[in-house]
N, CA, C and O atoms as a printed pandas DataFrame, in Angstrom:
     atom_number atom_name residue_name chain_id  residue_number  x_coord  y_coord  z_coord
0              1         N          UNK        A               1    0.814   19.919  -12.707
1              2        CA          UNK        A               1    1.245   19.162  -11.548
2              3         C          UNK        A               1    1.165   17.671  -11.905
3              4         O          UNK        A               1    0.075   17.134  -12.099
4              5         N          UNK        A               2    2.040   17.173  -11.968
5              6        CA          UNK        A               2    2.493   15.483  -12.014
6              7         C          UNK        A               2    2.733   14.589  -10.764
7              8         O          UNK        A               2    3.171   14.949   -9.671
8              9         N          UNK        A               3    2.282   13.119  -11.233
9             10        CA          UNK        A               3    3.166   12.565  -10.008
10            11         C          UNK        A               3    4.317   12.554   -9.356
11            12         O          UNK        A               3    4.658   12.217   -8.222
12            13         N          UNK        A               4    5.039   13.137  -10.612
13            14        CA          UNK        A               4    6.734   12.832  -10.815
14            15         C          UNK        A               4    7.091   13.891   -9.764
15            16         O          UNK        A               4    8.068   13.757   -9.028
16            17         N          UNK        A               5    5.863   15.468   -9.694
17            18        CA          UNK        A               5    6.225   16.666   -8.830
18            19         C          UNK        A               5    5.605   16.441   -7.565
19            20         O          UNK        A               5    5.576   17.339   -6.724
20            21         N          UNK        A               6    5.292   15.737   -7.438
21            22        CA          UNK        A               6    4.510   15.561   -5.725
22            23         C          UNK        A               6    5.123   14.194   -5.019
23            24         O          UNK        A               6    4.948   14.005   -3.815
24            25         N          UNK        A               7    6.073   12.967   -6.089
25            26        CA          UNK        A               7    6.886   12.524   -5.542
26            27         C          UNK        A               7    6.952   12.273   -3.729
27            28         O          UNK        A               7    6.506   11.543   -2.842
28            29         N          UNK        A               8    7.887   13.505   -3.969
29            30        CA          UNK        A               8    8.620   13.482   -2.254
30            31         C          UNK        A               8    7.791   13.780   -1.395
31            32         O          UNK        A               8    8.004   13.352   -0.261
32            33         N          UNK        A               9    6.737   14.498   -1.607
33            34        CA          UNK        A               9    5.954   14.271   -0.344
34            35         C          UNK        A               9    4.936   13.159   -0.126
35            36         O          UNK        A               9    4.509   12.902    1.000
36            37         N          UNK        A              10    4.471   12.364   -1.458
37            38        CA          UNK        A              10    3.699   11.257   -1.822
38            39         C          UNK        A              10    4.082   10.386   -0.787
39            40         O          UNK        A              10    3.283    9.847   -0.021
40            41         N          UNK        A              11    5.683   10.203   -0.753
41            42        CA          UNK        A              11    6.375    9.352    0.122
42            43         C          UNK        A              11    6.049    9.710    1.020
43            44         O          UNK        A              11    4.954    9.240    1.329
44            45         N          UNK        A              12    6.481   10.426    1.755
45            46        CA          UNK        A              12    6.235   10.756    3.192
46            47         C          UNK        A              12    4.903   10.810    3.868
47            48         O          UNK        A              12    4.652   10.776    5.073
48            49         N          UNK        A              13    4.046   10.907    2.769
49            50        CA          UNK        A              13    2.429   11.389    3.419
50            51         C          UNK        A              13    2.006    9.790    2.998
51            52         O          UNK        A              13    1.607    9.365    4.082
52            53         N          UNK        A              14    1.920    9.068    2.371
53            54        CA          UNK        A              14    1.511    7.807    1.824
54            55         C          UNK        A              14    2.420    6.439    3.081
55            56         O          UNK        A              14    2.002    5.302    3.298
56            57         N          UNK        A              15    3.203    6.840    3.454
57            58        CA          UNK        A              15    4.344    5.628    4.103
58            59         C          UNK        A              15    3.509    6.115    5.202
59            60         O          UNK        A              15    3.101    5.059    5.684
60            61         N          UNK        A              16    2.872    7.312    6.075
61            62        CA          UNK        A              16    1.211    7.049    7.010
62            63         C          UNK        A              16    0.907    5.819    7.049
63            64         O          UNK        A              16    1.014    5.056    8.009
64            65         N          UNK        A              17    0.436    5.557    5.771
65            66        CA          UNK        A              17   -0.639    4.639    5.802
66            67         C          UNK        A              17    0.232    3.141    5.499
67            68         O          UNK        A              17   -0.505    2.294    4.996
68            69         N          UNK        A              18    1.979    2.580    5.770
69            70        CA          UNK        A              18    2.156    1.544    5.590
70            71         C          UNK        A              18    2.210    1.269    4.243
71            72         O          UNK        A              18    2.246    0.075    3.948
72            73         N          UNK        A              19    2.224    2.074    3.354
73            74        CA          UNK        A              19    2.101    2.111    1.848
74            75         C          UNK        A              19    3.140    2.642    1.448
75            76         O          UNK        A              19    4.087    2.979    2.158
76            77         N          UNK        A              20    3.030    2.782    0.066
77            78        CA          UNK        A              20    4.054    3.337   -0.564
78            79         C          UNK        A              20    3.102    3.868   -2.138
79            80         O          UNK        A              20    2.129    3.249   -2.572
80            81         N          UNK        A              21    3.695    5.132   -2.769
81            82        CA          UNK        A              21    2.801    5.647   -3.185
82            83         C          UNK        A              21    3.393    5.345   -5.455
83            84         O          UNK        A              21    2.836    5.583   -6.527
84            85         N          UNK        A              22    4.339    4.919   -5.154
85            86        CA          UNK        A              22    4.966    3.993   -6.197
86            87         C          UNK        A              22    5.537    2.515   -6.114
87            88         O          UNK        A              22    6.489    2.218   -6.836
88            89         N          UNK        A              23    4.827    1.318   -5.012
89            90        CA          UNK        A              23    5.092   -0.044   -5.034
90            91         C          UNK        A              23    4.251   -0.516   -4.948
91            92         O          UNK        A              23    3.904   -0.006   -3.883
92            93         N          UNK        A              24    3.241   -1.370   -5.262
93            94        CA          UNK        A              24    3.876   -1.514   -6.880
94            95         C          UNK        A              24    3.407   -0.646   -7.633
95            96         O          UNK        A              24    2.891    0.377   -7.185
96            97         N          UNK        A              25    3.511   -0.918   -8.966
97            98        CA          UNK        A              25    3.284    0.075   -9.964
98            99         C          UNK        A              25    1.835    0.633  -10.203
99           100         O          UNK        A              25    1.531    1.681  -10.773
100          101         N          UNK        A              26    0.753   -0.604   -9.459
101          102        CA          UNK        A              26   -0.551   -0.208   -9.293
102          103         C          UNK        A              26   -0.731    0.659   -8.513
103          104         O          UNK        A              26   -1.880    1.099   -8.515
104          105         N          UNK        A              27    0.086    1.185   -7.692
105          106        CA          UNK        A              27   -0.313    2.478   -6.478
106          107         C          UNK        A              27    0.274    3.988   -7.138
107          108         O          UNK        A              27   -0.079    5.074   -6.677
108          109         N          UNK        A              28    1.451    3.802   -8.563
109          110        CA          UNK        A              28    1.764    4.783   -9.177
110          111         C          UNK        A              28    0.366    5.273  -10.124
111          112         O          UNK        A              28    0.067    6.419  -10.462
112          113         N          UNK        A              29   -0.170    4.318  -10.338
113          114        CA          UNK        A              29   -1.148    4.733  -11.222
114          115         C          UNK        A              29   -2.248    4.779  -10.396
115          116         O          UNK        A              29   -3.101    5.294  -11.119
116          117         N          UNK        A              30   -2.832    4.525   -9.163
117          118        CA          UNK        A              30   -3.675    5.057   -8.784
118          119         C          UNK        A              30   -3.534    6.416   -8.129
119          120         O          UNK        A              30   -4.524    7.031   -7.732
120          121         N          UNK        A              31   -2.002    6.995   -7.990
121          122        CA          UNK        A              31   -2.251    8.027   -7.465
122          123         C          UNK        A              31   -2.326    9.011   -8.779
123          124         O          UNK        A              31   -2.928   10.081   -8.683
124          125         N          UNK        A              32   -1.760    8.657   -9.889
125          126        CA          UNK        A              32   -1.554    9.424  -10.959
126          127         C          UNK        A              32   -3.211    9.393  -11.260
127          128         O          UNK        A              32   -3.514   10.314  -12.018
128          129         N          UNK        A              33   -4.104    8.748  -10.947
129          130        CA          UNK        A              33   -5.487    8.695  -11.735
130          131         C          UNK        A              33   -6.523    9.680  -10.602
131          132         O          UNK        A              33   -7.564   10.311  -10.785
132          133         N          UNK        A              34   -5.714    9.459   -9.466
133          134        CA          UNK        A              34   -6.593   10.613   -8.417
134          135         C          UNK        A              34   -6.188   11.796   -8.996
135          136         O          UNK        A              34   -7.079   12.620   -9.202
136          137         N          UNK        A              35   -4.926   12.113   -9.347
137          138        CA          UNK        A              35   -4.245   13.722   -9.310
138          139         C          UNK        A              35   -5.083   14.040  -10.760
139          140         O          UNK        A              35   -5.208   15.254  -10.923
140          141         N          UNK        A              36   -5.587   13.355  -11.671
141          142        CA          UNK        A              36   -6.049   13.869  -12.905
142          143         C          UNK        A              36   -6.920   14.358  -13.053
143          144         O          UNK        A              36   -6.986   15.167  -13.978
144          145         N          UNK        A              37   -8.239   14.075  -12.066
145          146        CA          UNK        A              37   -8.972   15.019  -11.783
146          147         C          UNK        A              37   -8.994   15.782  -10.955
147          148         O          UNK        A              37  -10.008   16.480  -10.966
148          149         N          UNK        A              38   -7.956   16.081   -9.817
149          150        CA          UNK        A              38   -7.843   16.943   -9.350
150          151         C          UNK        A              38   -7.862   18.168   -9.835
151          152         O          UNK        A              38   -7.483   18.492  -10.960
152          153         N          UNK        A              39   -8.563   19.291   -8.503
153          154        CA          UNK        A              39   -8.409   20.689   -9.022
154          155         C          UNK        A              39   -7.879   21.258   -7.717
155          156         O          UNK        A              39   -8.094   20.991   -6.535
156          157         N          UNK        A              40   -7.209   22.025   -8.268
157          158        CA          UNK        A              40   -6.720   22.553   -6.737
158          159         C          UNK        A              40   -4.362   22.735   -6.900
159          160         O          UNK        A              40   -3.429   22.559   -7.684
160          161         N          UNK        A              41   -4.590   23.049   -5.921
161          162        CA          UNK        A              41   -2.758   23.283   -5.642
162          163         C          UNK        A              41   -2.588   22.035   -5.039
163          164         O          UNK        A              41   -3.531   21.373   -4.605
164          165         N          UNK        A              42   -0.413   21.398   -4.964
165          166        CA          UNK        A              42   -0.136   20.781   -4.492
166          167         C          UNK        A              42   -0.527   20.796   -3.346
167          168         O          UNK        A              42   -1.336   19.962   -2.938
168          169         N          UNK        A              43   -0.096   21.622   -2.696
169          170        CA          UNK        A              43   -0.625   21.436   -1.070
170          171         C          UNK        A              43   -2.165   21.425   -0.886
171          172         O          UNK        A              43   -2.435   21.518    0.311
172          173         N          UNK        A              44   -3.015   21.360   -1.496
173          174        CA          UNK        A              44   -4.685   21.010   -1.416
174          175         C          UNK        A              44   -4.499   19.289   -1.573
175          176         O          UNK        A              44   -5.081   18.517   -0.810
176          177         N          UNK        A              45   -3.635   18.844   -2.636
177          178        CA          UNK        A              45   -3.724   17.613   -2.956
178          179         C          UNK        A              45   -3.030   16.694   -2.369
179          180         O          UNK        A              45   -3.126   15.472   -2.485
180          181         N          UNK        A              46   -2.238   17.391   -1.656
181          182        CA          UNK        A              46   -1.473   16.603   -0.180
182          183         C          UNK        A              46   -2.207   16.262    0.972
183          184         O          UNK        A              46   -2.040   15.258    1.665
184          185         N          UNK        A              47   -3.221   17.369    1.167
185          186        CA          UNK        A              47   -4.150   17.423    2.211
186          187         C          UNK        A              47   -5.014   16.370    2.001
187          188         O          UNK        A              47   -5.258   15.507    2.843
188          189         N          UNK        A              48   -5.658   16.446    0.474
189          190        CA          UNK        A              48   -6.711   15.274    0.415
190          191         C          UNK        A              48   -6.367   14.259    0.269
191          192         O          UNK        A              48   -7.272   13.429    0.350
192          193         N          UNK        A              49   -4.839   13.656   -0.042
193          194        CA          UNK        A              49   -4.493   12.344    0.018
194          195         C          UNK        A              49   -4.835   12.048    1.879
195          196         O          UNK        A              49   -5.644   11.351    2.492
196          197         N          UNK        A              50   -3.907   12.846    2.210
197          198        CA          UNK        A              50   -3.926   12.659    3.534
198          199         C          UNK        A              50   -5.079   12.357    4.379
199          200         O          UNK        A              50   -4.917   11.603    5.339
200          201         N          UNK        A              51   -6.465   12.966    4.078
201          202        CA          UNK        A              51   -7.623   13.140    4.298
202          203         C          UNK        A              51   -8.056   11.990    3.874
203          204         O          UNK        A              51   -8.967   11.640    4.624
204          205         N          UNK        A              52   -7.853   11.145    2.974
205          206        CA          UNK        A              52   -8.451    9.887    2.433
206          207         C          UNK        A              52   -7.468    8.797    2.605
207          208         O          UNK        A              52   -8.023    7.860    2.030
208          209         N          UNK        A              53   -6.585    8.456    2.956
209          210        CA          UNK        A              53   -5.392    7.796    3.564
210          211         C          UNK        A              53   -6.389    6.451    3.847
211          212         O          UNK        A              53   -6.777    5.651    2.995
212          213         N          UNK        A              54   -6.606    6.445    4.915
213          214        CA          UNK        A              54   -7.584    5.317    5.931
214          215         C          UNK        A              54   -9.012    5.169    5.066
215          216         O          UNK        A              54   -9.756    4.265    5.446
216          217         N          UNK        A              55   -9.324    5.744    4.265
217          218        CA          UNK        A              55  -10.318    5.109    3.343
218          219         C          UNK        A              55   -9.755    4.064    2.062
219          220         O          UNK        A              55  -10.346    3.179    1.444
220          221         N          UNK        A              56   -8.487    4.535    1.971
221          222        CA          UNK        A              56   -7.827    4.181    0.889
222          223         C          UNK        A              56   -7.123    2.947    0.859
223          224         O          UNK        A              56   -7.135    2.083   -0.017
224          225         N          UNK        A              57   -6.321    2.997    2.264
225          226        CA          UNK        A              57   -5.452    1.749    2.990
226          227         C          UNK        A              57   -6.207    0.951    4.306
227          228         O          UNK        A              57   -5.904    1.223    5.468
228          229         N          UNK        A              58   -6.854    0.304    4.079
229          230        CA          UNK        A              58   -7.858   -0.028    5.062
230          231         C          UNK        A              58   -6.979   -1.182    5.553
231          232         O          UNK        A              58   -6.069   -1.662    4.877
232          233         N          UNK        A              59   -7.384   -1.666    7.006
233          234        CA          UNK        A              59   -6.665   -3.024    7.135
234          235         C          UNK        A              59   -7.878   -3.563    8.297
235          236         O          UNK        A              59   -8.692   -2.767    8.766
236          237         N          UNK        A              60   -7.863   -4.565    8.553
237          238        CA          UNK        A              60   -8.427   -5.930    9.108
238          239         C          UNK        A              60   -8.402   -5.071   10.951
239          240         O          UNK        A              60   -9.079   -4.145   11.399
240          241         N          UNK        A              61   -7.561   -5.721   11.435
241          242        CA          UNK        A              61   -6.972   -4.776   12.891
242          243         C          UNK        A              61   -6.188   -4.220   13.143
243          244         O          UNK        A              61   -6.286   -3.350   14.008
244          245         N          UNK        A              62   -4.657   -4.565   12.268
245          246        CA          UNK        A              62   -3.783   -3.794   12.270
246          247         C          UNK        A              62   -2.720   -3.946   10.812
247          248         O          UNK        A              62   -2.508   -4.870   10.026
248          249         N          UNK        A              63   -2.272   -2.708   10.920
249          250        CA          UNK        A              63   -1.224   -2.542    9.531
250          251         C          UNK        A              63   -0.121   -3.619    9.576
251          252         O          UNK        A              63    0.505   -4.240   10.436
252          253         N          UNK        A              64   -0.185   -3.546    8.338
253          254        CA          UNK        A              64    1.166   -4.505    7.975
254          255         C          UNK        A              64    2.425   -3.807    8.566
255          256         O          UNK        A              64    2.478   -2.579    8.503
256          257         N          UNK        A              65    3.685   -4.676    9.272
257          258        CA          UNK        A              65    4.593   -4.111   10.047
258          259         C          UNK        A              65    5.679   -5.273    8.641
259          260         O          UNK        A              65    5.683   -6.504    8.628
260          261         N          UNK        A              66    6.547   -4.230    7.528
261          262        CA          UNK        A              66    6.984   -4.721    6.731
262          263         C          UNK        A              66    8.157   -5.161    7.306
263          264         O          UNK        A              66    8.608   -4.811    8.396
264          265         N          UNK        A              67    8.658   -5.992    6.475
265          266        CA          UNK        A              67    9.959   -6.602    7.021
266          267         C          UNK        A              67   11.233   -6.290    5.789
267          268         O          UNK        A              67   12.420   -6.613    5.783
268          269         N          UNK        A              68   10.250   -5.388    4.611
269          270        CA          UNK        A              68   11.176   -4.772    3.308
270          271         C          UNK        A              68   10.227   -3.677    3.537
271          272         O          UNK        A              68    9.611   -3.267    4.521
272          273         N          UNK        A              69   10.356   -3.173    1.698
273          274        CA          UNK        A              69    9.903   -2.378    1.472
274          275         C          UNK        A              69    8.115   -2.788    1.267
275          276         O          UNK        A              69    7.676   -3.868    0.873
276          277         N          UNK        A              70    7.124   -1.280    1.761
277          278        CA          UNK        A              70    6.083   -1.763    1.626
278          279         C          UNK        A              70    5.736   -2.471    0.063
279          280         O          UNK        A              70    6.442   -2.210   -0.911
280          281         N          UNK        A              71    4.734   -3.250   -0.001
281          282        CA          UNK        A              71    4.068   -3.382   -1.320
282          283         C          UNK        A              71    2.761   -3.709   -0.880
283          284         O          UNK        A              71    2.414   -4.789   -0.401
284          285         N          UNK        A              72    1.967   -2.577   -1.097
285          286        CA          UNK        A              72    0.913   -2.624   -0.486
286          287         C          UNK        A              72   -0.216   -3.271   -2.151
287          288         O          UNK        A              72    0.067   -2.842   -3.269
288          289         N          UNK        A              73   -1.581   -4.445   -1.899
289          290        CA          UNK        A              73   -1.424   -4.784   -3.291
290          291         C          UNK        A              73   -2.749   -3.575   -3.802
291          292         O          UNK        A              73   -3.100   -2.500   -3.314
292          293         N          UNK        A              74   -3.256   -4.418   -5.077
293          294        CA          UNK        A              74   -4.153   -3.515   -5.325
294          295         C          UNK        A              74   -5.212   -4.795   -6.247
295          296         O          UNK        A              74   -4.914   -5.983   -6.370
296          297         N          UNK        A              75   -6.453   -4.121   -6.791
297          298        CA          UNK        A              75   -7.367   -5.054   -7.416
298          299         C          UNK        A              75   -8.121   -3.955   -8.077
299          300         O          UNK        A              75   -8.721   -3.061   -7.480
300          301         N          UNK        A              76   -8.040   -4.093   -9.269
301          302        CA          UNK        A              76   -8.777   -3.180   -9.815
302          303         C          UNK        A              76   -8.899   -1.775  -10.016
303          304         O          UNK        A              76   -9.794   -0.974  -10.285
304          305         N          UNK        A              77   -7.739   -1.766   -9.801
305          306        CA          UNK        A              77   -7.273    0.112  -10.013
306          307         C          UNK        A              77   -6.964    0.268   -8.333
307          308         O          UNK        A              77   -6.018    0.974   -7.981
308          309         N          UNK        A              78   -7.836   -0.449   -7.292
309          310        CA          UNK        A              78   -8.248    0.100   -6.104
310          311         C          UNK        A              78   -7.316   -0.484   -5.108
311          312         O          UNK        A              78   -6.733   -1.427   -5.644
312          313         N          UNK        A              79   -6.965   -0.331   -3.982
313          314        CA          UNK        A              79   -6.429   -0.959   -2.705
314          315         C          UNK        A              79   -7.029   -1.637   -2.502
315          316         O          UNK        A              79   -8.244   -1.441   -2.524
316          317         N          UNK        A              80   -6.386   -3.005   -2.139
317          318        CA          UNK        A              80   -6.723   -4.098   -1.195
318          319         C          UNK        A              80   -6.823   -3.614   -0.093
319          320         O          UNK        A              80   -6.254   -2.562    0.197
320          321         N          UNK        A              81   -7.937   -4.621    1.157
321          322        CA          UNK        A              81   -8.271   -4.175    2.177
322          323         C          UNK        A              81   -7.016   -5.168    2.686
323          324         O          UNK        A              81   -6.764   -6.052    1.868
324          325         N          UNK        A              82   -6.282   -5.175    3.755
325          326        CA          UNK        A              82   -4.745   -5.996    4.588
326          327         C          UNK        A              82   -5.944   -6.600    5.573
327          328         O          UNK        A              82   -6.741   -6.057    6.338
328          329         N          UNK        A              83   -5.690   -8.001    5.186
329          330        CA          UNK        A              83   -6.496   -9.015    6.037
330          331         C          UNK        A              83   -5.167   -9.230    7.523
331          332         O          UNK        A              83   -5.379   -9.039    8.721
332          333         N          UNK        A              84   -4.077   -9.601    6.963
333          334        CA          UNK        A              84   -3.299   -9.998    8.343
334          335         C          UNK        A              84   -2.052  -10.586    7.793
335          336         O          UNK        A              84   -1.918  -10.790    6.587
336          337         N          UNK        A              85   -1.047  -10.886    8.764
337          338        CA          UNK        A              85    0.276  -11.406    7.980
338          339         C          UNK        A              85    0.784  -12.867    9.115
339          340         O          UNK        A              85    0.248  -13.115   10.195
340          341         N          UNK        A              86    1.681  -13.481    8.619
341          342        CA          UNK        A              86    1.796  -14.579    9.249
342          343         C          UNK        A              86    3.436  -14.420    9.547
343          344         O          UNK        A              86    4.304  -14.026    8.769
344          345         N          UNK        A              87    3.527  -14.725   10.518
345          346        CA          UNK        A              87    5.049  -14.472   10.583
346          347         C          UNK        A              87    5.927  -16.125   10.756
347          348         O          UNK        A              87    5.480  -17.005   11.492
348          349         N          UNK        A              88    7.376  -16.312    9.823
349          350        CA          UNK        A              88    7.513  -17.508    9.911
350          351         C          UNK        A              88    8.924  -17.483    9.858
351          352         O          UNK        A              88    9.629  -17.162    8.901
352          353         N          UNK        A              89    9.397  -18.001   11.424
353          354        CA          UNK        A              89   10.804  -17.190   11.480
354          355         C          UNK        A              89   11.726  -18.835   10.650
355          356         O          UNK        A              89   11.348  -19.918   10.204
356          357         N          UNK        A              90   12.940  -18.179   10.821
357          358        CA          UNK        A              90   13.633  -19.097   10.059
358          359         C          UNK        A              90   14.195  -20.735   10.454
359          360         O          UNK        A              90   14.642  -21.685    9.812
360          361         N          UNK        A              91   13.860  -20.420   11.992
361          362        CA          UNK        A              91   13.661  -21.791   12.487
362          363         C          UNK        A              91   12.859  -22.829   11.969
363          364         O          UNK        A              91   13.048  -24.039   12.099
364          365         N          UNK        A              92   11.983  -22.278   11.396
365          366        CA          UNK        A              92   11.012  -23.532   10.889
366          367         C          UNK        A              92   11.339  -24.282   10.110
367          368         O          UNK        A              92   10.754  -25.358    9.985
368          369         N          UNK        A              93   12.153  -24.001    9.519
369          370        CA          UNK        A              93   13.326  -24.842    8.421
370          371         C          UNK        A              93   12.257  -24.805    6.740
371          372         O          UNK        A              93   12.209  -25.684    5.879
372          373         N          UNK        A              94   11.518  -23.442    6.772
373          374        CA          UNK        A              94   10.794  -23.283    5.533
374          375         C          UNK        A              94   11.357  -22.605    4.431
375          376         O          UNK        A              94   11.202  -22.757    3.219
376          377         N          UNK        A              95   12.110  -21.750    5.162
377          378        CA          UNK        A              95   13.134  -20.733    4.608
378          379         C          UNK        A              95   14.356  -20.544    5.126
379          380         O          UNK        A              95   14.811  -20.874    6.221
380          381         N          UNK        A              96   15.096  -19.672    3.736
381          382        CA          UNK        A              96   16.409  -19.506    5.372
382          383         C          UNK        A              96   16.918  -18.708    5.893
383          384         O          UNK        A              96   18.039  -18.651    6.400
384          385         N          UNK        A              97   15.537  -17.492    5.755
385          386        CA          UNK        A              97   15.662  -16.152    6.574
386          387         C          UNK        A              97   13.794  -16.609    7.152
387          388         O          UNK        A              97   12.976  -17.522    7.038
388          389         N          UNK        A              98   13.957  -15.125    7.844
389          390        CA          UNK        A              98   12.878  -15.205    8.688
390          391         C          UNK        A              98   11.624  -14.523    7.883
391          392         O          UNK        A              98   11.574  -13.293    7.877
392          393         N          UNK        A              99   10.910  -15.048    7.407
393          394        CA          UNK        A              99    9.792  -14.432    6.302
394          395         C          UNK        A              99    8.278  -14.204    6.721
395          396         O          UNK        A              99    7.529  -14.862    7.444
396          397         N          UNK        A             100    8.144  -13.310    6.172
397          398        CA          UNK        A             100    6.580  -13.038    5.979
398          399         C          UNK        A             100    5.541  -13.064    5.076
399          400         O          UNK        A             100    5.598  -12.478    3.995
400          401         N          UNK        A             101    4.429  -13.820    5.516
401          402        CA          UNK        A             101    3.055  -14.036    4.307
402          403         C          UNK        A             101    2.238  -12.606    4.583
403          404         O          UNK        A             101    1.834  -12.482    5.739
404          405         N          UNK        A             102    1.966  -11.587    3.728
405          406        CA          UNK        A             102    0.681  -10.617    3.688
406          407         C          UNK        A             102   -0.039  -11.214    2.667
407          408         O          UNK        A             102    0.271  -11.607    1.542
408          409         N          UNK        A             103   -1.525  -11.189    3.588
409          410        CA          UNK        A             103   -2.687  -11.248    2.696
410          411         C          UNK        A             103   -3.662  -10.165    2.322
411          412         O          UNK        A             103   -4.299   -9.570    3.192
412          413         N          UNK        A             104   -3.788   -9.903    1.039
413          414        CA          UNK        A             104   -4.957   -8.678    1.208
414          415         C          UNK        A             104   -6.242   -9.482    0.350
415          416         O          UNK        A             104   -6.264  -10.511   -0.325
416          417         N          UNK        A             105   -7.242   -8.517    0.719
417          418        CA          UNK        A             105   -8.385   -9.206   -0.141
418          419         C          UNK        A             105   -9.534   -8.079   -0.588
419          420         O          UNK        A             105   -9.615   -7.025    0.041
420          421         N          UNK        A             106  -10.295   -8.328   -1.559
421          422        CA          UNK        A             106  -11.027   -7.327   -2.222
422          423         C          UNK        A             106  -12.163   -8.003   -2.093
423          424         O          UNK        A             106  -12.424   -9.117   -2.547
424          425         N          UNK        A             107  -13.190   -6.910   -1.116
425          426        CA          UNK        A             107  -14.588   -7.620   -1.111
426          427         C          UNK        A             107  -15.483   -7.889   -2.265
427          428         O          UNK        A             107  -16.514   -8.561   -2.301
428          429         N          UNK        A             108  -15.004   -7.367   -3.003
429          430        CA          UNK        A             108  -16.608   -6.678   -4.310
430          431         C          UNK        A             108  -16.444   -7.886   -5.181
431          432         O          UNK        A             108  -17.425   -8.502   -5.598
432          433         N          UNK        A             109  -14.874   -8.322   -5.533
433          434        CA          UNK        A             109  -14.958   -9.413   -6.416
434          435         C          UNK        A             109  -14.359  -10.605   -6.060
435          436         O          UNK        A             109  -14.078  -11.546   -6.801
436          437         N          UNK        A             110  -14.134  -10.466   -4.526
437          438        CA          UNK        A             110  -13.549  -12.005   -3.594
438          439         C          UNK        A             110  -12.101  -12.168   -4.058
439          440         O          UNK        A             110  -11.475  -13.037   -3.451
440          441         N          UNK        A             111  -11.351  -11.408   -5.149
441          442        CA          UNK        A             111  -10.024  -11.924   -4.958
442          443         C          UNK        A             111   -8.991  -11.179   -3.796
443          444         O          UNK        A             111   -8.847  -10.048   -3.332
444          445         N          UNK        A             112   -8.307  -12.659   -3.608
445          446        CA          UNK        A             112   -7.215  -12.401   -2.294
446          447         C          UNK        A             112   -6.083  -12.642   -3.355
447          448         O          UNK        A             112   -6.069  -13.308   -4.390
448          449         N          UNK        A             113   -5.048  -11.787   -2.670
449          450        CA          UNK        A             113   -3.832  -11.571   -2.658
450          451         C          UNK        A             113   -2.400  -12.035   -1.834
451          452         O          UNK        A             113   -2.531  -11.121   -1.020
452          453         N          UNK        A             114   -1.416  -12.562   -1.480
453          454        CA          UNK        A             114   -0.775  -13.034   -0.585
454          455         C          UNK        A             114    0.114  -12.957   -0.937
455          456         O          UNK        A             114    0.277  -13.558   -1.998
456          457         N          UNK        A             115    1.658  -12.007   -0.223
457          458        CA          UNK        A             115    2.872  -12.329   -1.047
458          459         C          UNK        A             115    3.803  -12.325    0.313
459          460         O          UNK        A             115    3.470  -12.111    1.478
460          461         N          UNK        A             116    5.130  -12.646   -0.270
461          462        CA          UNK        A             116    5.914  -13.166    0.778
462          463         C          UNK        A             116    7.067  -12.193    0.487
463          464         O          UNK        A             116    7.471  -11.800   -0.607
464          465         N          UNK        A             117    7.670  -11.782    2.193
465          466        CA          UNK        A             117    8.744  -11.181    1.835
466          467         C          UNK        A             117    9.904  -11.907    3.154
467          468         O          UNK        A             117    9.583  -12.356    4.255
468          469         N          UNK        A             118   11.286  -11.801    2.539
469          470        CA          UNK        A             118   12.194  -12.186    3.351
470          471         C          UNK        A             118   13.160  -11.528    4.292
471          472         O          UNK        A             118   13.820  -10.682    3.687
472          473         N          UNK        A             119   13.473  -11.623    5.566
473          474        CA          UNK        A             119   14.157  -10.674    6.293
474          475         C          UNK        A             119   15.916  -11.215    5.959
475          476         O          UNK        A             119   16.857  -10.594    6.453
């Protein structure tokens, strides 16, 4: 059993949590590094993603509401905890669509994360 075979439901059970279970490439390899020690059938390992979801994708008060595709970040093999996002429509004359700042941050070694996406 591969990532490549659990794919399509990765998506569907992972986009739960505001994530995505291949963006970026740090969330391909953390799911590929859970499934390696896994024991068990696909559908056991669907369950326990699912089961660990909200340990995994933690956020501040509320999930990131994307304005693309998720990119949820990561630090250290691990998920960032989603501190909050700033919304900055295009009136502000900063941009010249309506964009968004996400910040995530990792307690253990204090680095934050922040990226911007455009509507």
């Amino acid at each position: 059993m591969t990532f490549d075979d659990l794919y399509s439901d990765l998506l569907i059970v992972v986009s739960e949590a505001h994530a995505r279970p291949d963006v970026p490439i740090e969330s391909e390899q953390f799911f590929t590094k859970t499934l390696e020690n896994f024991q068990g059938s696909s559908e056991d390992y669907i369950a326990y993603v699912r089961e660990h979801l909200k340990d995994w994708f933690r956020y501040n008060h509320k999930p990131p509401v994307w304005i693309q595709d998720a990119e949820w970040q990561f630090s250290d093999g691990q998920p960032m905890l989603f501190v909050g996002q700033i919304d900055v429509p295009h009136t502000s004359g900063l941009f010249h669509d309506d964009a968004t700042f996400y910040t995530f941050y990792n307690s253990e070694n204090g680095e934050t994360k922040t990226i911007i996406q455009l509507a």
